[in-house]
C-alpha positions as CSV (number, residue, x, y, z in Angstrom):
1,X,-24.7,48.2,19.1
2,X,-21.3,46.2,18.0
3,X,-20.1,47.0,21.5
4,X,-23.1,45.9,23.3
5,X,-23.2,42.5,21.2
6,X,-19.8,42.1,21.5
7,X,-19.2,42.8,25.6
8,X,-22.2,40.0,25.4
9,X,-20.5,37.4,23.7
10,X,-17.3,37.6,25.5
11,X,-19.2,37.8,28.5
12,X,-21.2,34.4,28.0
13,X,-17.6,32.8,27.2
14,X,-15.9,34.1,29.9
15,X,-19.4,32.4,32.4
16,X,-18.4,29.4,30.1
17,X,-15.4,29.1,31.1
18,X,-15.1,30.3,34.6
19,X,-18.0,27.2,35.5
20,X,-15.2,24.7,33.3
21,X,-12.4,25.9,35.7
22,X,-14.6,26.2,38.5
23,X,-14.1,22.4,38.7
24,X,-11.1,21.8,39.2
25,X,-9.0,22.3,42.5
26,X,-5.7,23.5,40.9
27,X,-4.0,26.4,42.6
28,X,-4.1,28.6,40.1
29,X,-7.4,28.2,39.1
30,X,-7.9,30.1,42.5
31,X,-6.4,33.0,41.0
32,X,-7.6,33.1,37.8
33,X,-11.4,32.9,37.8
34,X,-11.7,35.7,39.9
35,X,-9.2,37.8,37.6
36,X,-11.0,36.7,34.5
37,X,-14.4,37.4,36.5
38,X,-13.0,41.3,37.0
39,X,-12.1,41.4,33.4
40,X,-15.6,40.3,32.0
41,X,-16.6,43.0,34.3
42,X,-14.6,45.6,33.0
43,X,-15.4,44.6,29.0
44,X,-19.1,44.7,29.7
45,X,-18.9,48.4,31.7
46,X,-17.3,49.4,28.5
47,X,-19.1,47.6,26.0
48,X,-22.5,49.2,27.7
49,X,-21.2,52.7,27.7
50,X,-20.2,52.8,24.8
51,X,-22.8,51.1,22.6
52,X,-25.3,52.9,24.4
53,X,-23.7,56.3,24.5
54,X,-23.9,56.6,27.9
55,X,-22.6,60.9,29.4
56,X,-19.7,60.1,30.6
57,X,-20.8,62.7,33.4
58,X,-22.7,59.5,34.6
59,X,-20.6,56.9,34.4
60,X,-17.0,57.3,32.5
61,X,-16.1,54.1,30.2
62,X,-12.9,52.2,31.9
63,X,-10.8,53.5,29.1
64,X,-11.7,57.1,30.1
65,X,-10.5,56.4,34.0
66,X,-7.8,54.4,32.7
67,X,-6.5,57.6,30.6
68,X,-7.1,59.6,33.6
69,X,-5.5,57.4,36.2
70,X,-2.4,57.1,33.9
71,X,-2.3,61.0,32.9
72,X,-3.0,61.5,36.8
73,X,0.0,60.0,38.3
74,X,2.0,62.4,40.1
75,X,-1.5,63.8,41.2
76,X,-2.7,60.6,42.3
77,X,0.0,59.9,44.5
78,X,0.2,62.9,46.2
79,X,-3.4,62.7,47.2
80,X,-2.5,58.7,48.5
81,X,0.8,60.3,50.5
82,X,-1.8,62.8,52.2
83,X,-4.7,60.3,53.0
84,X,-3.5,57.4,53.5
85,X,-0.1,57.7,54.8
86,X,-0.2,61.1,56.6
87,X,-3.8,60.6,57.7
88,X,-5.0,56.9,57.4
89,X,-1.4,55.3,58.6
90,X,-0.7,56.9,61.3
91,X,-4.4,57.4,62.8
92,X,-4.4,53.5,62.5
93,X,-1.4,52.6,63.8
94,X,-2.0,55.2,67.1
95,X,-5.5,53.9,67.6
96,X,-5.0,50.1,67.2
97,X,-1.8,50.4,69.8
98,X,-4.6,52.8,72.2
99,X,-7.3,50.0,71.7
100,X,-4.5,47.1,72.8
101,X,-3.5,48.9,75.6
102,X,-6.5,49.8,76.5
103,X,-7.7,46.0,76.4
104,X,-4.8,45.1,79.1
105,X,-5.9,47.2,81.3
106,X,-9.9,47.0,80.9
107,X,-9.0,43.0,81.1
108,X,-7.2,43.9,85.1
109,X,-10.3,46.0,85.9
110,X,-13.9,45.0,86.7
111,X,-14.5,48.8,87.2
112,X,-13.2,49.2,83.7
113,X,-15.2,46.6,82.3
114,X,-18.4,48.0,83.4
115,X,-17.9,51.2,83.3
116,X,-15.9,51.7,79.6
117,X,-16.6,49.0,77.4
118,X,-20.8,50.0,77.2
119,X,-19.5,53.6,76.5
120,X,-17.5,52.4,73.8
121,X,-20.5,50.7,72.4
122,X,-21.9,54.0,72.5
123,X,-19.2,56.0,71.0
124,X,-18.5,53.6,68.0
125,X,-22.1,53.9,67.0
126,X,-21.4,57.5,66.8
127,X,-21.8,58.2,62.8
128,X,-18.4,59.7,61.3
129,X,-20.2,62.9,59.1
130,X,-21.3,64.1,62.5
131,X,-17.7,63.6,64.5
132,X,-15.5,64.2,61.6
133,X,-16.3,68.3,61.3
134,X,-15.7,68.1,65.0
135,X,-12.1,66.9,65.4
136,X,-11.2,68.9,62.2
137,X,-12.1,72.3,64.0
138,X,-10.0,71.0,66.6
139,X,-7.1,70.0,64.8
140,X,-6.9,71.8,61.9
141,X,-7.0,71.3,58.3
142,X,-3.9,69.7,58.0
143,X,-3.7,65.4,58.2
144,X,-3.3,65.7,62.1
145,X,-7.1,65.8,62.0
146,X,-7.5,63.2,60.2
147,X,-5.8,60.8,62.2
148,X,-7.8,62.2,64.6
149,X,-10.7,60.9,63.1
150,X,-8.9,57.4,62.2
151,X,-8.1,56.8,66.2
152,X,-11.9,57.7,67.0
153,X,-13.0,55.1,64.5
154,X,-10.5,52.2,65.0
155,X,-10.0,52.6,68.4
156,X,-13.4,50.9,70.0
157,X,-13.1,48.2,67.4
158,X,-10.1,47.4,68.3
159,X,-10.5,47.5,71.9
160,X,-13.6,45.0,71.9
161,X,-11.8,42.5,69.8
162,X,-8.8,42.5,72.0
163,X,-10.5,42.6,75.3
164,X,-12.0,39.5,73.4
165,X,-9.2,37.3,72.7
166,X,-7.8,38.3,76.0
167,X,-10.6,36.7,77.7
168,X,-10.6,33.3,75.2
169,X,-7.9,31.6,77.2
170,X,-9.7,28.5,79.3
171,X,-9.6,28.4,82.6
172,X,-7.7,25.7,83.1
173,X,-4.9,26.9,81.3
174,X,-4.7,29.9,83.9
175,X,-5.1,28.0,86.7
176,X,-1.6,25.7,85.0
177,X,-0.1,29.4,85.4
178,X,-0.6,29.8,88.4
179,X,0.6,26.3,89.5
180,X,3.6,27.6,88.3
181,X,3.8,30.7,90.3
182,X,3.5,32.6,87.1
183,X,3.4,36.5,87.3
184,X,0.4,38.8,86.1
185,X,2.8,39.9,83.7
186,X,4.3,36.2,82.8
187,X,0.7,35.1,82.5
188,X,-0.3,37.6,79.7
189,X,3.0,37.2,77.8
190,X,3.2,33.4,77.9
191,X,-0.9,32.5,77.8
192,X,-3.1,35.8,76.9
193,X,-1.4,37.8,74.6
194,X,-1.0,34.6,72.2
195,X,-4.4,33.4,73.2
196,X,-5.6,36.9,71.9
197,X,-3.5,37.6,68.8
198,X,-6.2,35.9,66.2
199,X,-8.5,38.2,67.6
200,X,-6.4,41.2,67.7
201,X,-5.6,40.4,64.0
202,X,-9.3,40.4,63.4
203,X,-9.7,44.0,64.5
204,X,-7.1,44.4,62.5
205,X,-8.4,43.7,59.7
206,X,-11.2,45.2,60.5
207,X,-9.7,48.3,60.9
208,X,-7.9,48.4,57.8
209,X,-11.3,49.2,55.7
210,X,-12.2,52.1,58.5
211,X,-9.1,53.7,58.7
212,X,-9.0,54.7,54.9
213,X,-13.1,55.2,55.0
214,X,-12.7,57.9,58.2
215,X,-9.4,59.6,56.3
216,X,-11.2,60.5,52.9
217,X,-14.8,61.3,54.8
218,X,-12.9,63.4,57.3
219,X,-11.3,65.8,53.8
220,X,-14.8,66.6,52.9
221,X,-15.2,68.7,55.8
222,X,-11.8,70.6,55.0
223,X,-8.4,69.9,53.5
224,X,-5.4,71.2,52.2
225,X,-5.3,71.4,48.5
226,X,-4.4,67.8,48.0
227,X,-5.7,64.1,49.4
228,X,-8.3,61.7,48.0
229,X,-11.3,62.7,49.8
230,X,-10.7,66.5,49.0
231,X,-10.4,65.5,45.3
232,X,-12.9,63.9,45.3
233,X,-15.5,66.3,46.4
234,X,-13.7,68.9,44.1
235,X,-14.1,66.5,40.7
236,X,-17.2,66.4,41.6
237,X,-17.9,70.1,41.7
238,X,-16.6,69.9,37.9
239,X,-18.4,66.8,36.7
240,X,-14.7,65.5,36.4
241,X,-16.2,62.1,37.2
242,X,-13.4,59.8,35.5
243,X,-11.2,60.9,38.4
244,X,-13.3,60.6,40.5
245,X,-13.2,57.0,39.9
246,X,-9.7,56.9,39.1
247,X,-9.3,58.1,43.0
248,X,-11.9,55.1,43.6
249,X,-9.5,52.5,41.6
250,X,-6.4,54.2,44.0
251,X,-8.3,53.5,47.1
252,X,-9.3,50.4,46.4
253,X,-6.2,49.0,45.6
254,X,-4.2,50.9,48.5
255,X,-7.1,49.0,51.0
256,X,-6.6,45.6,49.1
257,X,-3.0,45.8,49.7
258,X,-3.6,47.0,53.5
259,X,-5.5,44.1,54.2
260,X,-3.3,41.9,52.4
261,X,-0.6,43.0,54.5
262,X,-2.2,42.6,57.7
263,X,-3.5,38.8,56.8
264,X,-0.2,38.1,55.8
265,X,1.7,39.0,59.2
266,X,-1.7,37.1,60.6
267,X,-0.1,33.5,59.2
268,X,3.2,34.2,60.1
269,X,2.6,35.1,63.6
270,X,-0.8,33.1,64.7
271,X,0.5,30.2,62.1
272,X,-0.4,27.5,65.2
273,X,-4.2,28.6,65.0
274,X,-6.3,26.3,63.5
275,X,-7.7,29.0,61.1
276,X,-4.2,29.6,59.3
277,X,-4.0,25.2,58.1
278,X,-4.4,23.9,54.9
């Protein structure tokens, strides 16, 4: 029970001290309660497992996936190559640029309005398990169906938060467009597209989480002998459960720093928008 008491004690310090620094308002105080709030959770998983002998069949210690994940490597990454850029990447990137698109030209049509946005609706509330076997029948085993999957499951998202922001622009800023004899096209550079871009970033971002959720489903329902999802349902065919989670610490890292990376161009493009000061 030395674990158990001891995961205990460093846990009621750690509270102790995270509610001191929770205070204060320096920068890095931002940073390093929620760090120290990730280790307490890591030393009381391990503590608990260990002092109460807990199968590892259930739940593996964090030294156990952190053995495996560093033993793992070259498997590891070869999995993330197939998932997430093969599969995840490019399904986003061909969906997201559909759903744009597809916004621009739902935005110029009334017919399109009412005819495809309700049927998008529809299709987005489509659960993935039951498409997913679907578009891998048609595509193959390969990563060409997963993308497949990603475009079905980012591209409605995407397209109702862009036919959003296209529609945020007031009035009487497109009325000022057309006292200046602007264009269609001139209009949608100069006063929509902008007016849009905090919500396109917010599907996004959105689409970010879905993207690598719809790749590793999508490998459950056939695979090549590598990627995250088809590792996954093999580990845990063998009760190999600490990689199972080291392919759960790999994902969520890869989708922290996916996200990361989309907020980040969001400041540096929409850096005018009140949401992106102070």
């Amino acid at each position: 029970m030395a674990w158990v008491f001891g995961s205990l004690v460093f846990w009621l310090a750690a509270w102790a001290l995270n509610a001191r620094l929770s205070r204060l308002s320096a920068t890095w105080v931002r940073f390093f309660v929620p760090t120290l709030f990730g280790v307490t959770v890591i030393v009381v998983w391990e503590g608990m497992v260990r002092g109460f002998g807990v199968n590892p069949v259930l739940l593996p210690a964090p030294s156990a996936i952190a053995a495996t994940f560093v033993g793992e490597i070259p498997t590891l990454w070869g999995d993330l190559v197939q998932t997430f850029f093969k599969g995840a990447l490019s399904g986003y990137v061909i969906g997201c640029t559909a759903g744009v698109l597809t916004a621009i030209a739902v935005d110029r049509s009334p017919f399109l309005q009412r005819g495809l946005l309700p049927v998008g609706n529809f299709v987005a509330a489509l659960p993935i398990v039951g498409m997913a076997p679907i578009l891998v029948m048609w595509f193959g085993f390969g990563w060409q169906s997963k993308a497949a999957v990603v475009v079905v499951m980012v591209f409605f998202p995407m397209l109702v938060n862009a036919v959003e922001g296209l529609q945020a622009s007031e009035s009487m800023q497109r009325d000022l467009m057309r006292t200046y004899a602007a264009t269609p096209g001139q209009g949608l550079r100069k006063l929509r597209l902008p007016a849009a871009m905090p919500f396109i970033f917010n599907g996004l971002k959105i689409c970010t989480t879905l993207a690598l959720i719809g790749a590793i489903v999508a490998e459950f329902f056939g695979s090549p002998i590598k990627g995250m999802g088809f590792r996954i349902s093999t580990e845990v065919g063998r009760l190999a459960l600490d990689m199972v989670w080291a392919e759960i610490v790999v994902a969520a890292i890869v989708g922290s720093a996916f996200y990361g990376a989309v907020a980040l161009a969001e400041r540096v493009v929409t850096f005018w928008h009140p949401s992106q000061r102070g």
